[in-house]
C-alpha positions in Angstrom: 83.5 103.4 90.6 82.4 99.9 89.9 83.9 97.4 87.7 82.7 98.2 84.7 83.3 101.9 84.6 86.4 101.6 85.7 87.4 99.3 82.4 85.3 102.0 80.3 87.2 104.6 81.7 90.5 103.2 80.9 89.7 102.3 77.3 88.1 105.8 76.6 92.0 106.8 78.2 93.9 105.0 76.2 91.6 105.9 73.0 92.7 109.3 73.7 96.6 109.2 74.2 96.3 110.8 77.5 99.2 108.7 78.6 101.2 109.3 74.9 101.6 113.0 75.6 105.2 113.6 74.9 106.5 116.6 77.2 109.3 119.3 76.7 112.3 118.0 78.3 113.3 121.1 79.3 110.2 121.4 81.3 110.8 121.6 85.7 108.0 119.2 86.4 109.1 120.4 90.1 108.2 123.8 89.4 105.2 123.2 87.1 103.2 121.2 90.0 104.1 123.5 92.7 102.4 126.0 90.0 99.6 124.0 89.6 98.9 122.8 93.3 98.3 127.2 93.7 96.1 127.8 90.7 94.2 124.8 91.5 93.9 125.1 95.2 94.9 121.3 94.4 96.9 118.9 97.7 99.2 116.2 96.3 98.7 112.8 98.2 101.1 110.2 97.9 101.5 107.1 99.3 105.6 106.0 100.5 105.3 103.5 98.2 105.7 105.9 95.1 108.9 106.5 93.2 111.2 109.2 95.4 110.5 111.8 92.8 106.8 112.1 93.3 107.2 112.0 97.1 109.4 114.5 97.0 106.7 117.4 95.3 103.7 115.6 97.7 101.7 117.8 99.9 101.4 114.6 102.8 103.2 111.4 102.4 101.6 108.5 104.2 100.1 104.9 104.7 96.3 104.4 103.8 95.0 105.5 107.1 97.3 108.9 107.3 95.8 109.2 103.8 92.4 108.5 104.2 92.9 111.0 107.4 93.9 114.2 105.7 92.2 113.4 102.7 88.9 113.5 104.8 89.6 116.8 106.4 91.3 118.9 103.6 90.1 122.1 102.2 91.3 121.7 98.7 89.3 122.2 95.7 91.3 119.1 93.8 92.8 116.0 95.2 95.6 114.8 93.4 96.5 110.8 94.5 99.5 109.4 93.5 98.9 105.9 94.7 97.0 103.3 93.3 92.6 103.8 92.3 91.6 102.1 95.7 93.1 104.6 97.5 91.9 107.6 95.3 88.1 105.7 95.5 89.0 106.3 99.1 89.1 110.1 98.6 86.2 109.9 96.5 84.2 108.4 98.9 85.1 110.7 102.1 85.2 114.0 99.7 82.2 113.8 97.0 81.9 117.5 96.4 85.5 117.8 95.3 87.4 116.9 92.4 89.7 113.3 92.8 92.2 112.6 90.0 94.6 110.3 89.8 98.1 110.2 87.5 97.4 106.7 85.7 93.8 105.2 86.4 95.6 101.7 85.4 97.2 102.0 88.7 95.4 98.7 90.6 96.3 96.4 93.1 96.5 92.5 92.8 94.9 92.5 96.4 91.7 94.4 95.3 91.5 92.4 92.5 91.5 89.1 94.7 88.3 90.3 95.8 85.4 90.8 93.5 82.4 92.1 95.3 79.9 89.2 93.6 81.9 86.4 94.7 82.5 88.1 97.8 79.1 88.8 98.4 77.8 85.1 97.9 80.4 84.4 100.8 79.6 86.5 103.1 75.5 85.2 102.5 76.6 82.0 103.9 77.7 83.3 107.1 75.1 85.8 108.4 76.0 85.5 111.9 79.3 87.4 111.0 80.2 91.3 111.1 82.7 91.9 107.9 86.2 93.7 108.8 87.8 94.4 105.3 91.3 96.0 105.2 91.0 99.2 103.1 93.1 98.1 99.9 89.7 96.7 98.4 87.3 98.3 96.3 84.5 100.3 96.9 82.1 97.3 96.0 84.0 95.5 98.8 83.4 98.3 101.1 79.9 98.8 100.6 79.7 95.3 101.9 81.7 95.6 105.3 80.8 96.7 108.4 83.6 98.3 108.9 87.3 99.2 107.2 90.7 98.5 108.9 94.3 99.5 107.7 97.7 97.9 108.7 97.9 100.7 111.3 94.5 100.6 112.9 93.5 96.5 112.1 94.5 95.7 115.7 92.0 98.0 117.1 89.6 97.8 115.1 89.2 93.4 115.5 89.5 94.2 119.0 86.4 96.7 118.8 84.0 94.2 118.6 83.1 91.0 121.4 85.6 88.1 121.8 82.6 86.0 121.2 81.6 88.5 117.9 82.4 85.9 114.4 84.2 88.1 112.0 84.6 87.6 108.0 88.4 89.3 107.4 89.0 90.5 103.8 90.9 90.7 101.5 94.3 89.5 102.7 94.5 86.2 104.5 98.2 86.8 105.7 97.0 90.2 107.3 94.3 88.3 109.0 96.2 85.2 110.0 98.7 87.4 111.9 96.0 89.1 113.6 94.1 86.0 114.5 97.4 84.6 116.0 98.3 87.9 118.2 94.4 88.1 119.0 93.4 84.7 119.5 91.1 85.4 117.1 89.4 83.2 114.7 88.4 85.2 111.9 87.3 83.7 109.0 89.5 84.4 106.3 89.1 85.3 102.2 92.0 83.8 100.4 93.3 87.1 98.8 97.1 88.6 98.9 99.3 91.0 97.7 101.4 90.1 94.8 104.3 92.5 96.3 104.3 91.0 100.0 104.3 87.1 98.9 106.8 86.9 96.7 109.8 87.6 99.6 112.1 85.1 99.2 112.8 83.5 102.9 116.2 81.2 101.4 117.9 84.5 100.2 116.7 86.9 103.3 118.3 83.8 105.7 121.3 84.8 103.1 120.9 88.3 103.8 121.3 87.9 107.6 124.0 85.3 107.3 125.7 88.1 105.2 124.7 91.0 107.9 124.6 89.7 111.2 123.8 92.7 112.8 120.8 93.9 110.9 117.5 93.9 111.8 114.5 92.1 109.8 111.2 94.6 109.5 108.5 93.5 107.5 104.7 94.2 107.0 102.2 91.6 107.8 101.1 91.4 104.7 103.7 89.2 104.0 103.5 85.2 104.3 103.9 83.7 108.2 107.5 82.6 107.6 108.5 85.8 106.6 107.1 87.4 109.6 108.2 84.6 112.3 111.8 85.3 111.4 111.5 89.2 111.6 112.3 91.5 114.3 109.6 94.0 114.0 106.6 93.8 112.4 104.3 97.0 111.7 102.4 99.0 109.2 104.4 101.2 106.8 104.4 103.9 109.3 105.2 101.9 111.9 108.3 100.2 110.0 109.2 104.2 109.5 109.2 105.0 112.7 110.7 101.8 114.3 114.4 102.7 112.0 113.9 106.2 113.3 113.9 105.1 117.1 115.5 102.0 117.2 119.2 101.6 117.9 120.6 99.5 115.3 122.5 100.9 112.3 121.4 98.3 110.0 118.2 96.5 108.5 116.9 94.5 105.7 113.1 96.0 105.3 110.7 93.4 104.1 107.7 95.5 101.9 108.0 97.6 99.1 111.0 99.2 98.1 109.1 102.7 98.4 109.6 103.3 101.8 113.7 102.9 101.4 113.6 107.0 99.8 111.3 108.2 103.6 113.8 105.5 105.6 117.1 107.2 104.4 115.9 110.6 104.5 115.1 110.4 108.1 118.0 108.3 109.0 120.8 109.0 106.2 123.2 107.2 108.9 121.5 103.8 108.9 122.2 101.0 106.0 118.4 99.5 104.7 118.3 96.7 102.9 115.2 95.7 100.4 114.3 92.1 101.2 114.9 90.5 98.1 111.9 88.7 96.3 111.9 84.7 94.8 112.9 86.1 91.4 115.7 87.6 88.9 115.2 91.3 90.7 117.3 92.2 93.8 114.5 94.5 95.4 110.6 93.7 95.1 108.4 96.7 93.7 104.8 97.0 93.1 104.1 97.5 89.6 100.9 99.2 90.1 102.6 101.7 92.4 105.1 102.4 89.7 102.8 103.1 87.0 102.5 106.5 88.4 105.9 109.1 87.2 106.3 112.6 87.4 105.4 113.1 83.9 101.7 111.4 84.5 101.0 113.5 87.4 102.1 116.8 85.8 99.8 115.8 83.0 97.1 114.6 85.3 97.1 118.3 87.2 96.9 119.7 84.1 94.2 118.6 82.5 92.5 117.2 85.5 92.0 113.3 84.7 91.6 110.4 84.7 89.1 111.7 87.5 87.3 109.4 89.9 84.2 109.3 89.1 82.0 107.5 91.6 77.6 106.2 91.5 76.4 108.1 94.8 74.5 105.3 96.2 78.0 103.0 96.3 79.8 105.7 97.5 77.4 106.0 100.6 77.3 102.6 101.8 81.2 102.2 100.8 81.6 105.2 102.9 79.5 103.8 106.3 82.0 101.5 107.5 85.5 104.0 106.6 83.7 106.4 108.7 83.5 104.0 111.6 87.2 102.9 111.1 88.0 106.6 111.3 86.2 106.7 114.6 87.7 103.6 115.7 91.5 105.2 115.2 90.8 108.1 116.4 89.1 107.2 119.8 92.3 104.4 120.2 94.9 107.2 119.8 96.0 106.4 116.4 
């Protein structure tokens, strides 16, 4: 979906009341999209950065290469994607015979948006000699432009897939590709995008935090500034921050991305403290507000009457689709 039919799309949605719809309360959302998943042969994707109430009725919870993953392989005649429109684009691209719907289509993401594929494209032009690695939150304009798509998870792998001597363009986020030039010794050439969610960490109140909590451990993305991540213990993927409190030993850590992943964290270890890095603002925990635009009430409403739907021109969605294809190929001959 370009630019342009995105906005229309979203203004035809709000012209509507779509989102205005007011609900029984005595309704059991739970119930009602466990109905609907059957009668619709529909799968529920949702990302761990979604409220705990819509992870809790998803099919798969995961980062964007688990969801990209098992949204290329399922069988399902709808795909419902609680996250934000990239990653439902995403589905799109990998699944065009089937249905893709997404609870609020004003879901975005400030790192997408960083990125306009025209601008973008007169970049690139100036370096031809460069192959283009793009991490996957960008949009399918950015896509159709790369040679190939990385995620937090994969990114390692997939810079390392190509010659030493190979000059790369990395996009969209320049804190992503930083880290990776510096455990590489890479020297990608960066876009100046970021997300609005992982720059924002305040480091004078996390130094607070540990002063406070001696013992605990500092996890954060790389997505987040390099101060941030030279004062953490850990640094990984969503999934990889998961699984790093699930098999590490300490009892205690202040988690440096969005607050999300806190509801998956305490689930799987309900004896361990987690601590949401605190943001350089008024709030005590940082969380996206694109992520959040999704509730319970839009997706019920969005399996029921099956929009806002991804719709998606075919000729976009096969050059957008070339390099996630070799990403997927990438991951899956490293192991991941």
């Amino acid at each position: 979906m370009n630019i342009q039919t995105l906005e229309t799309a979203k203004n035809e949605l709000d012209q509507i009341g779509f989102l205005d719809i007011e609900l029984d309360p005595t309704l059991d959302l739970f119930a009602e999209i466990e109905k609907l998943k059957k009668e619709k042969n529909a799968i529920l994707l949702a990302h761990y950065y979604q409220e705990p109430d819509i992870q809790d009725v998803a099919d798969y919870i995961g980062d964007s290469l688990g969801l990209a993953q098992r949204a290329e392989k399922t069988d399902a005649d709808m795909i419902v994607f609680a996250g934000v429109h990239f990653m439902a684009e995403t589905a799109k691209i990998l699944n065009p015979s089937k249905k893709v719907v997404i609870p609020d289509l004003k879901a975005g993401c400030s790192l997408s948006d960083s990125c306009p594929p025209p601008l973008f494209k007169e970049f690139k032009e100036q370096y031809p000699d460069h192959v283009v690695v793009s991490y996957i939150n960008c949009s399918a304009g950015i896509k159709a432009l790369s040679d190939v798509i990385c995620t937090s998870s994969n990114v390692k792998a997939v810079v390392e897939s190509f010659p030493k001597e190979q000059p790369i363009i990395f996009a969209p986020d320049k804190n992503l590709g930083a880290y990776i030039n510096k455990i590489t010794g890479r020297k990608m050439l960066l876009w100046n995008g970021a997300c609005m969610v992982h720059e924002i960490f305040s480091l004078e109140k996390i130094t607070k935090l540990k002063v406070r909590h001696p013992n605990a451990k500092l996890i954060a993305h790389p997505e987040c500034e390099d101060p941030i991540l030279r004062m953490a213990d850990f640094i990984g993927s969503t999934t990889g921050l998961l699984k790093y409190t699930q098999t590490d030993s300490s009892q205690e850590y202040i988690v440096a991305t969005e607050t999300g992943i806190l509801h998956q964290m305490m689930k799987a270890a309900p004896q361990k403290t987690f601590i949401p890095a605190p943001p350089d603002n008024s709030c005590a925990c940082n969380d996206c507000p694109h992520m959040k635009r999704n509730t319970l009430e839009k997706l019920y409403l969005c399996m029921e009457y099956e929009e806002p739907e991804i719709l998606m021109d075919e000729e976009l969605r096969l050059a957008a689709k070339k390099p996630i294809d070799r990403m997927l190929e990438i991951s899956k001959m490293a192991g991941l």
